[in-house]
C-alpha positions in Angstrom: 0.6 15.4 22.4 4.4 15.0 23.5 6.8 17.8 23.0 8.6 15.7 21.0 5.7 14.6 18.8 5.0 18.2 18.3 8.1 19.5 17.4 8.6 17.0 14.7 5.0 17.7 13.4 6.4 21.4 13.4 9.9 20.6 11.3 8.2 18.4 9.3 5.6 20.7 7.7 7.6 23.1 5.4 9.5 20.0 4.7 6.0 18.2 3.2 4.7 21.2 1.8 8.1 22.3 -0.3 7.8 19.1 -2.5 4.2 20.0 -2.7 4.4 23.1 -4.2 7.7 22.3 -6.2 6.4 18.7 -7.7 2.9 18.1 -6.4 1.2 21.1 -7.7 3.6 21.4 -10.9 3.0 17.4 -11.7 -1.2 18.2 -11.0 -0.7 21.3 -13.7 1.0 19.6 -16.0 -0.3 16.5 -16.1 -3.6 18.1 -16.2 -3.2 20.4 -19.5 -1.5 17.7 -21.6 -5.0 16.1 -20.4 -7.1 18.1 -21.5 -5.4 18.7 -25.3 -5.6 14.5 -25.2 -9.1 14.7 -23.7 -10.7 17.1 -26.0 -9.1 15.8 -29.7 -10.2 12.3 -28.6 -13.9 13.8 -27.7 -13.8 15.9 -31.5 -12.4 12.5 -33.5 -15.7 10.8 -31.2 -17.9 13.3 -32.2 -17.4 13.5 -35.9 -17.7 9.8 -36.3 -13.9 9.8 -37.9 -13.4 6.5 -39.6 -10.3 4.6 -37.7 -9.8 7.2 -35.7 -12.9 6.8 -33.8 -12.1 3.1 -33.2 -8.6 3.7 -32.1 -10.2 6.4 -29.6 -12.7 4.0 -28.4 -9.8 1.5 -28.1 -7.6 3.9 -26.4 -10.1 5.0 -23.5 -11.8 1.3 -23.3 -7.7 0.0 -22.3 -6.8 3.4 -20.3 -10.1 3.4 -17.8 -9.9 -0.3 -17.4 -6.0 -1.0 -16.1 -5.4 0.6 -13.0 -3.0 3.7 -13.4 -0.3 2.2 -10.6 -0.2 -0.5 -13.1 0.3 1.9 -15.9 2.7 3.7 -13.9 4.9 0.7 -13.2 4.9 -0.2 -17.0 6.0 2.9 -18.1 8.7 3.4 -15.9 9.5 -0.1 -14.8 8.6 -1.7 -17.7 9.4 0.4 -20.5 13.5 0.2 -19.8 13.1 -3.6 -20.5 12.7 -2.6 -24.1 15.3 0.0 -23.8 13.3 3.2 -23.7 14.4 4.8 -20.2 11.8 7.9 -18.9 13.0 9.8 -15.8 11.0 9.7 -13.0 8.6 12.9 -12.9 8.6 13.1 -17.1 7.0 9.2 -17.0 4.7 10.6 -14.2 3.6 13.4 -16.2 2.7 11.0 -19.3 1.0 8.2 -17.2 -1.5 11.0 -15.5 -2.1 13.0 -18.8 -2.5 9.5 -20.9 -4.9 8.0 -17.7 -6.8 11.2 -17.0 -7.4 12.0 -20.8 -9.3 9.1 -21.3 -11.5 10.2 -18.4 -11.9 13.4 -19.5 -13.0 12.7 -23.3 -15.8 10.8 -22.0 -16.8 14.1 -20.0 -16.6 16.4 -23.0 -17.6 14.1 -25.6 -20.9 13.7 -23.7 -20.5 17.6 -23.0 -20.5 18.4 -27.0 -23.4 15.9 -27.3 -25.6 17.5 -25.0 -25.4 20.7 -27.4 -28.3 21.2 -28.9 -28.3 20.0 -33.1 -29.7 23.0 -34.2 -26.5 25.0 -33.0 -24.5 23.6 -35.6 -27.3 23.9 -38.2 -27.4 27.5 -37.7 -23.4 27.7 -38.1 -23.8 25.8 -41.2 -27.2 28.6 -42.5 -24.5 31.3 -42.0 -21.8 29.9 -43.9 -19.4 29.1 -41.4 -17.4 25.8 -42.2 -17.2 22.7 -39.9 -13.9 23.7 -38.1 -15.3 27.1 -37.6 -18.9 25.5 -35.9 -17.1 23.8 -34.1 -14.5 25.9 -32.9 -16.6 28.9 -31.9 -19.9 27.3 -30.9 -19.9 24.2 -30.0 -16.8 23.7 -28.3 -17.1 26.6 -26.3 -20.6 25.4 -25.0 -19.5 22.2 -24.0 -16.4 23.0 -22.1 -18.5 25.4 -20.1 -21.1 22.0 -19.4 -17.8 20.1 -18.5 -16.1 22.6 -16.4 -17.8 21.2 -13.2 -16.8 17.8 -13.9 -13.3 18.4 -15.2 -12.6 20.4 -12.3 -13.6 17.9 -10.2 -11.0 15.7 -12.2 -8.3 18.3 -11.4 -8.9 18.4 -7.6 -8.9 14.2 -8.0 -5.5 14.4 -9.8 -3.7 16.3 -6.7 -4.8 13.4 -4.3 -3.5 11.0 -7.3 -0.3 12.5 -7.8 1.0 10.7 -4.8 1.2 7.5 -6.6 3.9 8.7 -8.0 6.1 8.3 -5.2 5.8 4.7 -6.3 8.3 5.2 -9.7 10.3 7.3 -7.0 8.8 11.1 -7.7 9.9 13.1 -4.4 6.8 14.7 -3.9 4.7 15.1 -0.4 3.7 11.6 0.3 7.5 10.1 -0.5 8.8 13.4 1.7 6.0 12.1 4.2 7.4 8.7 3.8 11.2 9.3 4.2 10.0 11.7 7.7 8.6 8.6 9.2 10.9 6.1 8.4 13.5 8.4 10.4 11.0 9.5 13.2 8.9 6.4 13.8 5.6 8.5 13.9 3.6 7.4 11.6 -0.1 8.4 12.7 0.4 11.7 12.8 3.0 12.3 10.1 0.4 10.6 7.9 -2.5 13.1 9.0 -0.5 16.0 8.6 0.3 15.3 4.6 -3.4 14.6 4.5 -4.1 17.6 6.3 -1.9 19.5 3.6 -3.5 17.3 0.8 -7.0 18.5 1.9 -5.7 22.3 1.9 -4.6 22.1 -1.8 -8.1 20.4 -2.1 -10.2 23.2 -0.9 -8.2 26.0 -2.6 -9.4 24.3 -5.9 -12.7 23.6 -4.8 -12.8 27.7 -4.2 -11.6 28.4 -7.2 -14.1 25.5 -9.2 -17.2 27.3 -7.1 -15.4 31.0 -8.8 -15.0 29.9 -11.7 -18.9 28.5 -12.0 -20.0 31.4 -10.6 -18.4 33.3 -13.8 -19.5 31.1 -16.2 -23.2 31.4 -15.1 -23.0 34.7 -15.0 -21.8 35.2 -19.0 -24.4 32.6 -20.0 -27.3 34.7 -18.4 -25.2 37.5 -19.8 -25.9 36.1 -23.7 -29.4 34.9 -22.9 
C-alpha cells in the first residue's frame, strides 16, 4: 500500500463514519420504529380478520414486497413533486424504509401471533379480560418475543439498506464514500473501507440481537 493510498484511507475514515453516525444510524433508528408501529397494526388488523381492513393490508404488503424499494424511493421523491407534493430528502427516506420494511415485518409478527397457542386467548377470555386486554398483555407480548430474532435481523438488514438513499441525495456513508472517490480516484479501497465500517455497525447489532435473546430466554424459563 502507497503512502499516498494510505493517508487518504486515514483522512477518509472519520469523514465516512460522521455521516454514519449522524444519518446512517439515525435514518436505520427511525425508519425502523415507524416500522414496527406499521408492522405490528397491520399484523393485529390480519389477525382479527377486520373486514376491509384486512384486504387493504393484504393489498398494502402484496404491492410493498413486490416493487423494489429504489423504485419506491425514486417515486416518492422523484415522482411525488410531479404531483406537487415535494418531501426533503432524508424525511422521503425515512417514509420509503418504514412503508417498505413494515410490510416485511407484519408478515413476521403476524405469523409470530399465529404461532401462539389458541388456548392463550381462551384463558384471557375465562378470566374476564376483554379482547384489547388478551391481546395487549398476552399475546402480543409472546409473539414479539418469537419475532425478535427475525426483526432484528431486519434491523441489521436496514443499516446495509440505508445506502440506497444516497440515490434521492441523502448524505450518508456511501454518498460521503462516493464524493471521496470521485476527488481521489481510489475506488477499491475507498469502497472496502465504507464496507468495512458497514460491517462494524453490523456486528455491534448482531451483539446486541445475541444480548438481547439471551434476556429473553432467560425471562421465559424465568415464568415457566
Amino acid at each position: 500500500m502507497t503512502e499516498r493510498l494510505l493517508r487518504i484511507l486515514i483522512n477518509s475514515f472519520g469523514t465516512i463514519l460522521l455521516p454514519g453516525l449522524t444519518v446512517t444510524i439515525p435514518l436505520t433508528i427511525l425508519s425502523f420504529g415507524f416500522a414496527l408501529v406499521i408492522a405490528v397494526t397491520v399484523a393485529l388488523v390480519q389477525f382479527a380478520h377486520v373486514p376491509v381492513l384486512e384486504k387493504l393490508a393484504r393489498l398494502y404488503i402484496w404491492i410493498i414486497r413486490g416493487t423494489p424499494v429504489l423504485v419506491q424511493l425514486f417515486v416518492v421523491f422523484y415522482g411525488l413533486p410531479g404531483v406537487g407534493i415535494l418531501i426533503e430528502p432524508f424525511p422521503a427516506a425515512v417514509l420509503v424504509f418504514s412503508v417498505n420494511e413494515g410490510a416485511y415485518c407484519a408478515e413476521t409478527i403476524r405469523a409470530a401471533l399465529e404461532s401462539v397457542p389458541q388456548g392463550q386467548l381462551e384463558a384471557g377470555q375465562c378470566v374476564g379480560m376483554s379482547y384489547l386486554q388478551i391481546i395487549r398483555r398476552i399475546i402480543l407480548p409472546q409473539a414479539l418475543r418469537t419475532a425478535f430474532p427475525t426483526l432484528a435481523s431486519s434491523l441489521i438488514a436496514m443499516v446495509k439498506d440505508t445506502s440506497l438513499a444516497a440515490n434521492i441525495t441523502v448524505t450518508e456513508m456511501f454518498m460521503t464514500t462516493q464524493r471521496i472517490v470521485a476527488r481521489t480516484y481510489e475506488p477499491l479501497a475507498l469502497y472496502i473501507e465504507v464496507g468495512l465500517i458497514y460491517l462494524l455497525f453490523c456486528t455491534v447489532l448482531t451483539r446486541l440481537q445475541a444480548w438481547g435473546e439471551k434476556k429473553l430466554n432467560q425471562r421465559g424459563a424465568q415464568r415457566s
